[in-house]
C-alpha positions as CSV (number, residue, x, y, z in Angstrom):
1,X,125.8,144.7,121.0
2,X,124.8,141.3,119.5
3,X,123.3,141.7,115.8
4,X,120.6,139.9,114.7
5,X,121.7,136.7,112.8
6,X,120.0,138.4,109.2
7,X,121.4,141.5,109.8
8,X,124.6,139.8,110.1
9,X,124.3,137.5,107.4
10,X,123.6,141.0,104.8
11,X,126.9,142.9,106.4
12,X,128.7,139.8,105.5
13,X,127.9,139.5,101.9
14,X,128.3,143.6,101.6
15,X,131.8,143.3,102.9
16,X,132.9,140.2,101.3
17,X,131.6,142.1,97.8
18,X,133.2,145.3,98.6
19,X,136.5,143.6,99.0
20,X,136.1,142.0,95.6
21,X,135.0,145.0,94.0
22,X,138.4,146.6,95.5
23,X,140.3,143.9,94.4
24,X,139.2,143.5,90.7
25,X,138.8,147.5,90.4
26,X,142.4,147.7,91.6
27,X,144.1,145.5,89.7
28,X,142.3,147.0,86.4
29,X,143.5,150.6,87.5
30,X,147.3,149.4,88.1
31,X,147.4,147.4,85.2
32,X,145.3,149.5,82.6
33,X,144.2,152.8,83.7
34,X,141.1,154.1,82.3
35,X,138.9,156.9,82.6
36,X,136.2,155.1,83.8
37,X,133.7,156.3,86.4
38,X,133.2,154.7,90.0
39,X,129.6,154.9,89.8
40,X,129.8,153.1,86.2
41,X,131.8,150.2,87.5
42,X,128.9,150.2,89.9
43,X,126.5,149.5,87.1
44,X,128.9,146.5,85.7
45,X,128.9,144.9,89.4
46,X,125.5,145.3,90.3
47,X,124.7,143.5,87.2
48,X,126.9,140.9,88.2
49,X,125.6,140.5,91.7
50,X,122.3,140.2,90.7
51,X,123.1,137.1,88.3
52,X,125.1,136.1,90.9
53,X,121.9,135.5,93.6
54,X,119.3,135.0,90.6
55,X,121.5,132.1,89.3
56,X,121.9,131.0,93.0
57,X,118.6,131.9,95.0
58,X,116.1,132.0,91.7
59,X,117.5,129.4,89.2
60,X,119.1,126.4,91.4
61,X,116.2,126.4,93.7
62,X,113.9,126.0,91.2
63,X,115.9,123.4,88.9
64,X,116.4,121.1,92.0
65,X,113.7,120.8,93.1
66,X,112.1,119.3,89.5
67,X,112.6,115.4,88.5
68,X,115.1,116.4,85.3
69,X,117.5,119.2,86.9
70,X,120.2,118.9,84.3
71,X,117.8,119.1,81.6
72,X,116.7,122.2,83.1
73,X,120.2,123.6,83.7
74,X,121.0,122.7,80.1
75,X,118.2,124.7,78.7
76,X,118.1,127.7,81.2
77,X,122.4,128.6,81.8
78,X,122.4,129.3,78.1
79,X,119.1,131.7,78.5
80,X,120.3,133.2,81.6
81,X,123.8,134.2,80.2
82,X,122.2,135.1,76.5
83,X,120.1,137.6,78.5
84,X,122.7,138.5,81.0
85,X,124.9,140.0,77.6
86,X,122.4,142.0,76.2
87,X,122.1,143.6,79.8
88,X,125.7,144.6,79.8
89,X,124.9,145.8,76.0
90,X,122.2,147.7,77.1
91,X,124.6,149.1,80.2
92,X,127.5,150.1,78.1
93,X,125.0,151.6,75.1
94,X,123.7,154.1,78.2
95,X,127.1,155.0,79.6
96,X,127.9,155.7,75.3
97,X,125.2,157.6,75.4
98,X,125.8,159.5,78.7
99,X,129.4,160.7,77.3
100,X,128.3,161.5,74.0
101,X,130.2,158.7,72.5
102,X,130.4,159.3,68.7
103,X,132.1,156.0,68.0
104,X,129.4,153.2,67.9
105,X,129.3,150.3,70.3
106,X,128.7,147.2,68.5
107,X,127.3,143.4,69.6
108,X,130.4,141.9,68.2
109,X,132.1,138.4,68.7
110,X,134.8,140.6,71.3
111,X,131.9,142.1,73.3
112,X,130.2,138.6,73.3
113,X,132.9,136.5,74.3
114,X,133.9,139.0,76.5
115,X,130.5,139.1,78.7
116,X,130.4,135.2,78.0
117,X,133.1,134.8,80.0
118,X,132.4,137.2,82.7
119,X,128.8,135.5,83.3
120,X,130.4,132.1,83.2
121,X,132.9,133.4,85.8
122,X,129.9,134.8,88.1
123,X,127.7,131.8,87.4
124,X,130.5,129.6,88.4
125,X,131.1,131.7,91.9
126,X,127.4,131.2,92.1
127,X,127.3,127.8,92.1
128,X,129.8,127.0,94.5
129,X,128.3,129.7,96.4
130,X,125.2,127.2,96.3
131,X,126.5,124.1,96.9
132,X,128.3,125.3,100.0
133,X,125.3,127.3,101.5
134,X,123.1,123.5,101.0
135,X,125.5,121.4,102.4
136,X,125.4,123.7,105.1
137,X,121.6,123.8,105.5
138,X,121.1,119.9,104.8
139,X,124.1,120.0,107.8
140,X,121.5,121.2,110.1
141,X,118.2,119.9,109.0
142,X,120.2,116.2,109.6
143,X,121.8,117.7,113.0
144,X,117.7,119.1,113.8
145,X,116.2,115.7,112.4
146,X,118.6,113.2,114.9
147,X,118.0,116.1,118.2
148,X,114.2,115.1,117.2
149,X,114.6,111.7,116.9
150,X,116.9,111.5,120.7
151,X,114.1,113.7,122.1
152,X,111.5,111.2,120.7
153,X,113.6,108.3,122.2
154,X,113.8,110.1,125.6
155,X,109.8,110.7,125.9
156,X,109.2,107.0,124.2
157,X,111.5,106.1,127.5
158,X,109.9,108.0,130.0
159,X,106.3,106.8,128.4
160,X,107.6,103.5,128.8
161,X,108.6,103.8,132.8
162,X,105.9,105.2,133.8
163,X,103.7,102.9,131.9
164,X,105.3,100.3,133.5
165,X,105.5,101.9,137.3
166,X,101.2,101.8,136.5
167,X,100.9,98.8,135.6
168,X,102.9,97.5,138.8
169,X,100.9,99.5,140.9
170,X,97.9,97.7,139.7
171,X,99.2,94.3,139.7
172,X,100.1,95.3,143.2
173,X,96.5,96.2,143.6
174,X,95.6,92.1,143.0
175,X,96.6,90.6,145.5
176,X,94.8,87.9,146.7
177,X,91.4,89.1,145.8
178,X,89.2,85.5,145.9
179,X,90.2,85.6,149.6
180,X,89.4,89.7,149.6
181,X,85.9,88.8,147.8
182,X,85.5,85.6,150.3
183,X,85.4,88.1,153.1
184,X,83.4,90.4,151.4
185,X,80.4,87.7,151.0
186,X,81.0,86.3,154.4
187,X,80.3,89.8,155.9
188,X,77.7,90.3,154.0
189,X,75.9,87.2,155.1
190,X,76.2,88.3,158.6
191,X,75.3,91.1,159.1
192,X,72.0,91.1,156.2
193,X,69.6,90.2,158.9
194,X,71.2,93.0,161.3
195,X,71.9,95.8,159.4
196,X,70.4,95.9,155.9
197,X,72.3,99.4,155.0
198,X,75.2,97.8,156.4
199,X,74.9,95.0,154.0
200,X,73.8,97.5,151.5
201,X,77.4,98.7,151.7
202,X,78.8,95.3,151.6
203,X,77.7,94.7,148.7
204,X,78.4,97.9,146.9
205,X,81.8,97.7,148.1
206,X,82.5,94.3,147.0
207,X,80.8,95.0,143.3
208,X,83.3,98.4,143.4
209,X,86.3,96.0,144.4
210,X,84.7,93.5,141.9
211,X,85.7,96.2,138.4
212,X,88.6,97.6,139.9
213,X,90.5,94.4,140.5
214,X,88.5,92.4,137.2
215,X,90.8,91.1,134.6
216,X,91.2,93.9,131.8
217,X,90.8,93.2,128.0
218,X,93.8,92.8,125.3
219,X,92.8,96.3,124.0
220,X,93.2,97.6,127.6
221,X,89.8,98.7,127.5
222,X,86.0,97.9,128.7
223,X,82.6,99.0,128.2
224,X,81.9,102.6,128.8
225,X,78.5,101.7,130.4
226,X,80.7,99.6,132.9
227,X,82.8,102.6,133.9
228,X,80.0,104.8,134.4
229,X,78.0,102.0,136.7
230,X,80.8,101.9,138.4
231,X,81.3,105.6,139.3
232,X,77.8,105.4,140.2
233,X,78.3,102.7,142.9
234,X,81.7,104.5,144.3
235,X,79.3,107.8,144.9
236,X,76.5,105.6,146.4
237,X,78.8,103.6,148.6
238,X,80.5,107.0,150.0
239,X,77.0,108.6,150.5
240,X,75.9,105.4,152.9
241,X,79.3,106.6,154.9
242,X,77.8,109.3,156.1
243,X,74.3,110.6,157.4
244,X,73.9,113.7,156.1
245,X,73.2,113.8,152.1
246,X,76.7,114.5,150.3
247,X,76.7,117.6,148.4
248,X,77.7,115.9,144.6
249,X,75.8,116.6,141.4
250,X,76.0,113.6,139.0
251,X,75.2,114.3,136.2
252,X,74.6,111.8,133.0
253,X,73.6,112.3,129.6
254,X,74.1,110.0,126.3
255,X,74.3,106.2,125.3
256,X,77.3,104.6,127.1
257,X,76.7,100.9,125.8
258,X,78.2,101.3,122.6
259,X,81.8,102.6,123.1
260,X,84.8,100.7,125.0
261,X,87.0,103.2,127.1
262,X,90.1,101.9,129.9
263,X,88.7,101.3,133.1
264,X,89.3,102.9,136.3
265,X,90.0,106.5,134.3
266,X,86.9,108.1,135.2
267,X,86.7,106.9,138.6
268,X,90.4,108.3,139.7
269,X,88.9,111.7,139.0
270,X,86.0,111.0,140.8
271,X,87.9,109.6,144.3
272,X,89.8,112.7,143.5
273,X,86.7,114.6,145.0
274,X,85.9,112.3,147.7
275,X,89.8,112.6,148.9
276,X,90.1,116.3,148.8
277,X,86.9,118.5,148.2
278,X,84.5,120.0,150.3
279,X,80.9,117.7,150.2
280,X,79.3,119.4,153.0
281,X,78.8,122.7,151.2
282,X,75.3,123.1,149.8
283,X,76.5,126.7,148.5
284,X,79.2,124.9,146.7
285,X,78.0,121.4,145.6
286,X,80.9,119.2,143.4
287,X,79.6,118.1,140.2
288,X,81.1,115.3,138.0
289,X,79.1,115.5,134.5
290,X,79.6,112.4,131.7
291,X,78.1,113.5,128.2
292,X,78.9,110.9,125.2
293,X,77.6,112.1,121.8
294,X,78.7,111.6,118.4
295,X,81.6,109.3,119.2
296,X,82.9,112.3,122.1
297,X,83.3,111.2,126.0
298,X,83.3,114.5,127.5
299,X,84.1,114.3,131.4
300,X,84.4,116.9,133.8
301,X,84.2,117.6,137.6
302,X,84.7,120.7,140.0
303,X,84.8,120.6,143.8
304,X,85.8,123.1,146.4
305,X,88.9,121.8,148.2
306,X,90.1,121.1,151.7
307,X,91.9,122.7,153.3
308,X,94.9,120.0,154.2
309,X,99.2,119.4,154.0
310,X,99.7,117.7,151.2
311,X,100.1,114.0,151.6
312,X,102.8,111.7,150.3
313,X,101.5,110.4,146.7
314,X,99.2,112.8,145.7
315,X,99.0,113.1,142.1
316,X,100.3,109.9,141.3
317,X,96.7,108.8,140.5
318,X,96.4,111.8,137.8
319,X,99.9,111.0,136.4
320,X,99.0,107.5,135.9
321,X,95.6,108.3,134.0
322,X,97.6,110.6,131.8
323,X,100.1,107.6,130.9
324,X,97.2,105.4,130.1
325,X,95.6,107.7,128.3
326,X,98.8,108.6,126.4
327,X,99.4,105.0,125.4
328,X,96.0,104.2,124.2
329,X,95.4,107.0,122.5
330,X,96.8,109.5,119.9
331,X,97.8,112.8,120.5
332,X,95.1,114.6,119.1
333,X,92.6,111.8,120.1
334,X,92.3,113.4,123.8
335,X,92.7,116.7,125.9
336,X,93.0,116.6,129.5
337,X,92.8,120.1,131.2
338,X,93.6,120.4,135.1
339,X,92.9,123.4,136.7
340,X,93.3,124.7,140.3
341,X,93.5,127.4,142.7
342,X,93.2,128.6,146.4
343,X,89.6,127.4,146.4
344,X,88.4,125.5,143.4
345,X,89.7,122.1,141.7
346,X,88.4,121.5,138.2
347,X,89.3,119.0,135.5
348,X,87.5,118.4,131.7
349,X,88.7,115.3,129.6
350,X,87.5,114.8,126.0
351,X,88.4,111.3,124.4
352,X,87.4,110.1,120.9
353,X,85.7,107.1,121.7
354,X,85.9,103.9,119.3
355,X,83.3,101.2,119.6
């Protein structure tokens, strides 16, 4: 079974302590037996471990993270060792104590030179122990930072293709349009004596073709009021398609003239409906509503859907309004939320809007 990385990481530094403690203890025992306890040597190294990760986790974090470490370590070593004797003192007057020791134990130059030497020995362990454990994590933060930066690369890529594969489509959408417009008016003159809701349509359809194929600002927007006219128009040029009353709630509420926003956004959503929902349904109406308040565009629309195979291109539109969106906007300057299921299709957009 597969331990859990700190788990792992705690046997380690048990085992690799135990087989010091073996090896120091052993080499004391062969060299100069003594009638020392196990559990007393325990005492000594458990002292010593716990200056070992103070000096390591406490101090060094600390210091190097200030503006003067070496200052600090200057000051603080001397401290931490001063303090780390008269713990040993205190240690070895409570095992004098425990055997009843009638000779005196005495802070001398021995027993401080002694200890001074032990905790610069740990101390030292403890650094290296530090410096090797921080090249290790700076290793990975550097390793974590350049995966971050190639994945940021990657999407700046992909945001660039696709930004690029929209703007050919629309380019592609220009062609010609004075002779497209030319046509348009000619029709329109013919047939207004004849059929005034056929030249009703006419002329809806060539102010509709008008704004989608118009030339688009530097800022890649245009006036909000403009999109939503135009939305208006698309619905009222669909409803003279057909002689029964579509079933579409559109509903408007705020000032639109004072905020720019790209064009064509809105409407994708909108010939959305008209290509796949239900708009004979007077139990299930579809209902695009456009609020704007306090600087907020909030845009949503539900619609029952047909019933249909799924046709070649469909959901390029939406992937093209999110890379718009995405490149005019930041992150947390929009949220786009699709939702679908066997009957219903739903989508709610909220932009911050700048005038």
């Amino acid at each position: 079974m597969t331990l859990r990385l700190p788990l792992r990481k705690v046997l380690t530094h048990v085992l690799a302590w135990a087989a010091f403690i073996f090896y120091e203890v052993s080499i004391v025992l062969v060299l100069k037996p003594s009638g020392t306890l196990w559990w007393e040597y325990l005492g000594y190294y458990l002292l010593n471990i716990l200056l070992f990760y103070l000096n390591a986790h406490v101090l060094f974090s600390f210091v190097f993270k200030t503006r003067k470490p070496v200052l600090l370590l200057l000051l603080l070593v001397p401290l931490e060792l001063a303090l780390y004797i008269l713990t040993e003192f205190g240690l070895a007057e409570l095992y004098s104590f425990l055997h009843s020791s009638e000779e005196p134990l005495l802070l001398d130059k021995i027993f401080i030179l002694t200890y001074l030497w032990r905790g610069v020995y740990f101390i030292g362990l403890s650094t290296a122990y530090w410096f090797v454990m921080s090249t290790i994590d700076r290793n990975k933060r550097i390793s974590q930072l350049k995966v971050q930066q190639a994945e940021g690369e990657k999407k700046k890529a992909e945001l660039e293709k696709n930004l690029a594969f929209s703007q050919n489509a629309y380019f592609r959408a220009q062609i010609n349009p004075h002779l497209l417009f030319n046509t348009l008016n000619f029709i329109y003159n013919a047939v207004e004596d004849v059929s005034p809701k056929a030249s009703e349509g006419v002329m809806l359809l060539s102010e509709v073709m008008h704004y989608a194929l118009g030339q688009v600002h530097e800022d890649g927007k245009t006036d909000l009021s403009r999109e939503v006219a135009h939305i208006q128009k698309y619905v009222a040029l669909n409803q003279l398609r057909f002689r029964k009353p579509l079933e579409l709630r559109l509903q408007l509420e705020g000032s639109f003239s004072l905020y720019r926003f790209p064009p064509l956004v809105l409407l994708t959503f909108v010939e959305n409906i008209f290509k796949h929902g239900i708009l004979n349904d007077p139990a299930h109406p579809a209902t695009v509503c456009i609020k704007c308040a306090d600087a907020l565009l909030l845009f949503s629309t539900r619609n029952k859907k047909r019933i249909s195979a799924v046709t070649e291109g469909d959901g390029i539109g939406i992937r093209n309004v999110e890379t718009r969106l995405k490149s005019l906007y930041r992150e947390d300057a929009f949220c786009l939320n699709i939702r679908e299921d066997e009957t219903y299709y739903s989508i709610n957009l909220q932009v911050k809007l700048t005038c």
